[in-house]
N, C-alpha and C positions, 0 to 999 in steps of 0.2 A: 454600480459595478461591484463585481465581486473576484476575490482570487481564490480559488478550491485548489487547497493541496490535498490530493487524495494517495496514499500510503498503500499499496496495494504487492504481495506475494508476487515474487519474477515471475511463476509460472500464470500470471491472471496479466503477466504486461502488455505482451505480444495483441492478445485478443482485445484489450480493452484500446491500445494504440489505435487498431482496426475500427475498432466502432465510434472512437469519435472522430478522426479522420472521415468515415462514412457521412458520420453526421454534421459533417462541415467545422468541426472546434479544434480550434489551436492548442497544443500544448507542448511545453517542457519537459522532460524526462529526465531526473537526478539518480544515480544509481545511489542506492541507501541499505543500511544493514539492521537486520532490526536485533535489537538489545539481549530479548529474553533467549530466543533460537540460536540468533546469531547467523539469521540465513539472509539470502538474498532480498531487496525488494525492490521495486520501482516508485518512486516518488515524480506524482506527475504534477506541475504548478499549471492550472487554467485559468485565465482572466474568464471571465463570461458577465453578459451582462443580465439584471436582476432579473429579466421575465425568462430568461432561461437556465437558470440554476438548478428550477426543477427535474426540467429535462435530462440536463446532465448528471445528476442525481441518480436518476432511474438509467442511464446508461451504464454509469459504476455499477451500481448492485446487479444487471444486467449480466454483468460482463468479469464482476469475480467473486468469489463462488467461496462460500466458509464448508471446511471439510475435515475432519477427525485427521490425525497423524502419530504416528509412533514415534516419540524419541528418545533417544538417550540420553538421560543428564551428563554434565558436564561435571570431571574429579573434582574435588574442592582443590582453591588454591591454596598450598600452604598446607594444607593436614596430608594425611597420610595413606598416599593411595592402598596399601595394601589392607585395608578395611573396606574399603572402599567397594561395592557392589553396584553396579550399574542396574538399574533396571529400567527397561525403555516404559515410560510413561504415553497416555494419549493427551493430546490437545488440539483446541482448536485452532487451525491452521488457517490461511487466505482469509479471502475479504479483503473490505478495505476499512480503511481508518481514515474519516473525510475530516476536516478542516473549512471551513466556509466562511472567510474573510473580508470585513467590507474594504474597498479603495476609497481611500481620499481623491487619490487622480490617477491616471493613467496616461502614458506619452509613448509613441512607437515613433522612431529616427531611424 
């Protein structure tokens, strides 16, 4: 058995929710922040067992999508904003960021 936390952009959450629901897999959903942006994400935890890891695999990449973005950096803390020029930079945004963990054991009460 395995536990897949897959990391995944809030606007990729909703859809990917949907398809493994479709596709009969249970999962947890953590709201989570991610570091570098500092925007939204979904953290989803799946048990699944080892002949279908694949599967769920191809439903993640499936279902959230890597896509260009404009942002703004963020002032420096501590210096001094009136030097300071923002200019919105591109990166890449969405996707997911999987995780593929094996279980020792597994207990549902």
């Amino acid at each position: 058995m395995k536990l897949i936390m897959a990391v995944v952009q809030d606007k990729d959450s909703n859809r990917l929710s949907s398809a493994l629901i479709k596709a009969g897999f249970k999962a947890t959903k953590l709201a989570s922040t991610g570091g570098f942006l500092r925007s939204g994400n979904t953290t989803f935890l799946i048990g699944v067992e080892d002949n279908k890891v694949d599967d769920l695999l191809n439903i993640i990449r499936e279902n959230c999508e890597s896509r260009e973005q404009l942002v703004a950096p963020v002032s420096p803390m501590g210096g001094n904003a009136d030097s300071f020029i923002p200019h919105p930079v591109e990166v890449e945004v969405g996707g997911a960021t999987v995780f593929v963990l094996s279980v020792d054991e597994f207990k549902r009460f």
